[in-house]
C-alpha positions in Angstrom: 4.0 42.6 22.4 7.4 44.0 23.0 10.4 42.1 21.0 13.7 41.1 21.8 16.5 42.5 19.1 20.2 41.2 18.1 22.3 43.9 16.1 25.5 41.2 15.2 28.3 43.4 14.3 32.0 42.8 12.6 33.8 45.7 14.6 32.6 48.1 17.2 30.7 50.9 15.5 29.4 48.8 13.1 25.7 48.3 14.9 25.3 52.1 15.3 26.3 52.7 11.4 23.8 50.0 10.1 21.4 50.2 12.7 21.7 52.8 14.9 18.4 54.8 14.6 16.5 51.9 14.0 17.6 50.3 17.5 16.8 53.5 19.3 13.4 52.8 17.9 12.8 49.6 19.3 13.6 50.5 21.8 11.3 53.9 22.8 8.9 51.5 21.4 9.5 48.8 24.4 11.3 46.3 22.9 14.8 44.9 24.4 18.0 45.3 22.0 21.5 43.4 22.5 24.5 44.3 20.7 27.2 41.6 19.7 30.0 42.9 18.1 32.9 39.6 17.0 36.0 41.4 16.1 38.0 43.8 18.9 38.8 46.5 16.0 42.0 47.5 17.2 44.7 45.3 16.3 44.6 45.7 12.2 44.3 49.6 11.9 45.8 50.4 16.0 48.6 48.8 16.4 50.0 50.1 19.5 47.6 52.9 19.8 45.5 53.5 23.1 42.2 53.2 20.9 39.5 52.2 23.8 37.2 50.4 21.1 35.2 49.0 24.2 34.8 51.9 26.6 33.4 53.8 23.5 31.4 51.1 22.7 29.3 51.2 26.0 29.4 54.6 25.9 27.0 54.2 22.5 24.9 51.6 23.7 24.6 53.9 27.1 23.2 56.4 24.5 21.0 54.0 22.7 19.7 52.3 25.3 21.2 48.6 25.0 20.6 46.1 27.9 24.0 44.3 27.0 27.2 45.4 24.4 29.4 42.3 24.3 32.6 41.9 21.9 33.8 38.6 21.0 37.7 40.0 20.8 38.1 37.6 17.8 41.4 38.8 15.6 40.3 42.2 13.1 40.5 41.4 9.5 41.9 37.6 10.4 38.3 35.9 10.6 39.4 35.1 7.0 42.5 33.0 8.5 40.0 31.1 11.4 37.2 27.9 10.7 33.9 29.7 9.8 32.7 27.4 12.6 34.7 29.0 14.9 32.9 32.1 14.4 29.7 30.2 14.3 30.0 28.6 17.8 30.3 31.4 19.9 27.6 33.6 17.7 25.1 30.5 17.8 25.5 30.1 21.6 24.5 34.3 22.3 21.6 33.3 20.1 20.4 30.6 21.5 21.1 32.2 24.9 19.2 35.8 23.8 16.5 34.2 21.7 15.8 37.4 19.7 12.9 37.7 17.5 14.3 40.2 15.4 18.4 40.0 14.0 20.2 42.7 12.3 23.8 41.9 10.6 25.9 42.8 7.6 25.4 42.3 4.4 27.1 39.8 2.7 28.2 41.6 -0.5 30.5 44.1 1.5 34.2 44.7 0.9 35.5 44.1 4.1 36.1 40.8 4.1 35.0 40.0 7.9 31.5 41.8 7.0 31.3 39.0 4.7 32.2 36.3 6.6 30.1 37.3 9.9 27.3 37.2 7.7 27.8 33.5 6.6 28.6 32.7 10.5 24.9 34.9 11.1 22.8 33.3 8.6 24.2 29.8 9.8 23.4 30.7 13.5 20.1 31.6 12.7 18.7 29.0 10.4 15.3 28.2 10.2 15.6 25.6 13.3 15.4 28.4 15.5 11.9 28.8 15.2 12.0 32.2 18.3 13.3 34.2 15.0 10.7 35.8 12.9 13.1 38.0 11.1 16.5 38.6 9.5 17.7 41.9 8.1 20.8 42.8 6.5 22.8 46.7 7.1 24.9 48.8 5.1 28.2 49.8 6.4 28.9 53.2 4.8 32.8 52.8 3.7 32.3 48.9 2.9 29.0 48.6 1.4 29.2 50.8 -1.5 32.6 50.2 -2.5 32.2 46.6 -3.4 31.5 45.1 -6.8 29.6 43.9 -8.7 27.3 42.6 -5.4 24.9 45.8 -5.1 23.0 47.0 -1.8 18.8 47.0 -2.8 17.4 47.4 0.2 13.3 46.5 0.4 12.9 47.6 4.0 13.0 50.9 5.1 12.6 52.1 8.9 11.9 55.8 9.6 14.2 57.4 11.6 13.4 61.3 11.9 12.8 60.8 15.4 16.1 59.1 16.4 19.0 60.0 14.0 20.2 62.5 16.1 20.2 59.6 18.9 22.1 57.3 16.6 24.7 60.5 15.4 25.5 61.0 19.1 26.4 57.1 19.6 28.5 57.2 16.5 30.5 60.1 17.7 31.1 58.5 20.9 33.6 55.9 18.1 36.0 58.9 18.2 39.0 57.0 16.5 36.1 56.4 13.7 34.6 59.8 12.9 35.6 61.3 9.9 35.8 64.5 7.9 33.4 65.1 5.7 33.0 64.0 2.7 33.9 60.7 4.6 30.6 58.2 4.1 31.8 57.8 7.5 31.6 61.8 8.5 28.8 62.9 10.7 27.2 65.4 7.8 27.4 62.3 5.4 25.5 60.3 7.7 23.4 63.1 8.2 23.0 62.6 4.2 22.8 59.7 3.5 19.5 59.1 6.1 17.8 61.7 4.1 18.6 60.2 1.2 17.5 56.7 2.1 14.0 58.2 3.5 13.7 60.4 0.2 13.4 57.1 -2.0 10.2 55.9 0.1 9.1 59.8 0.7 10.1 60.1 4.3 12.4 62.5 5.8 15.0 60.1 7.1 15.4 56.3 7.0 18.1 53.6 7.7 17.6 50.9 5.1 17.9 47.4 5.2 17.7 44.1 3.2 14.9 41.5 4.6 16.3 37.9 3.7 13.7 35.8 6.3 10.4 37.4 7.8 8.0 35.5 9.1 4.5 36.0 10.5 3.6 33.3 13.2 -0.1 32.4 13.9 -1.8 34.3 16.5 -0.6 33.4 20.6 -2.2 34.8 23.8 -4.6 36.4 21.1 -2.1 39.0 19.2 -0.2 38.1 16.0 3.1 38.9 15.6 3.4 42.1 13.1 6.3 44.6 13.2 
């Protein structure tokens, strides 16, 4: 039975970083992915600057295969100076509206501060009362996920990605205002690196790792359990 997937992102690039291969998965397998990224990502670092955050935004999902990319266009690096419900409201409503079964978002121990917060806003959105959600998993951002202490990153889901990193390493580069030179954790070769390494600690070639805070398996409808 094919699912229906939310990647919930802080800035545009961040849902190919944390779970670009793994998207491009679901979605060769059948399943339906939506992208919903809160912050516009231009007005904290690009001031001024003709940075098109949104054209190469599509341009990714294009590559991925996304049925809808949507940014929220709240303020980057302000969600700090906003009501968390503020960010809940309009994060709640797409969920409700989407009805995924399976959400992918930030982890809450990162550095950036908005990472953190959309996190809280996610976790809140997609409480237990919304009984169409059978599972919640948690991304790294490479750049804001390592850097923080003393909160640590142990993933205990890993999803193979030999067959679609390339696929995710294309939508990333479409982000051309944030590619950078390697040794960047945010360099194409790095990425390259750290999906080997990732798949190395479970003996796999390549993986995107993730941390599972809520999976649940439902009983058995139409005769098929859910099982992913």
């Amino acid at each position: 039975m094919s699912k229906n997937i939310l990647v919930i992102a802080a800035h545009p690039d961040d849902e190919i970083l944390g779970a670009g291969g793994t998207v491009r998965r679901h979605i060769l397998a059948g399943d339906t992915a939506h992208a919903l990224v809160i912050c516009e990502g231009v007005s904290m670092r690009y001031k001024g600057q003709n940075v098109p955050q949104a054209e190469h935004g599509l341009r990714a999902a294009e590559i991925l295969g996304f049925s809808s990319f949507e940014i929220l266009n709240l303020p980057d690096q302000h969600l700090d100076m906003m009501s968390l419900v503020d960010i809940i409201t309009p994060i709640e409503e797409r969920v409700r509206r989407l009805r995924p079964q399976i959400v992918y978002t930030h982890f809450g121990g990162d550095i950036n501060r908005d990472h953190q917060l959309v996190f809280e806003a996610v976790m809140v959105a997609c409480r237990p009362i919304e009984g169409y959600i059978e599972a919640i998993y948690s991304f790294e951002t490479p750049s804001a996920t390592e850097w923080n202490a003393p909160m640590r990153f142990l993933p205990n889901y890993f999803v193979d990605i030999s067959a679609t990193l390339e696929d995710k390493l294309r939508a990333f580069a479409c982000y051309e205002s944030e590619v950078r030179e390697y040794p960047h954790p945010r360099s194409l070769e790095s990425l390259r690196h750290r999906a080997h390494y990732w798949g190395n600690l479970v003996n796999i070639s390549t993986a995107e790792a993730f941390f599972s805070w809520r999976r649940i398996w439902k009983d058995p409808e139409n005769g098929k359990a859910s099982h992913y």
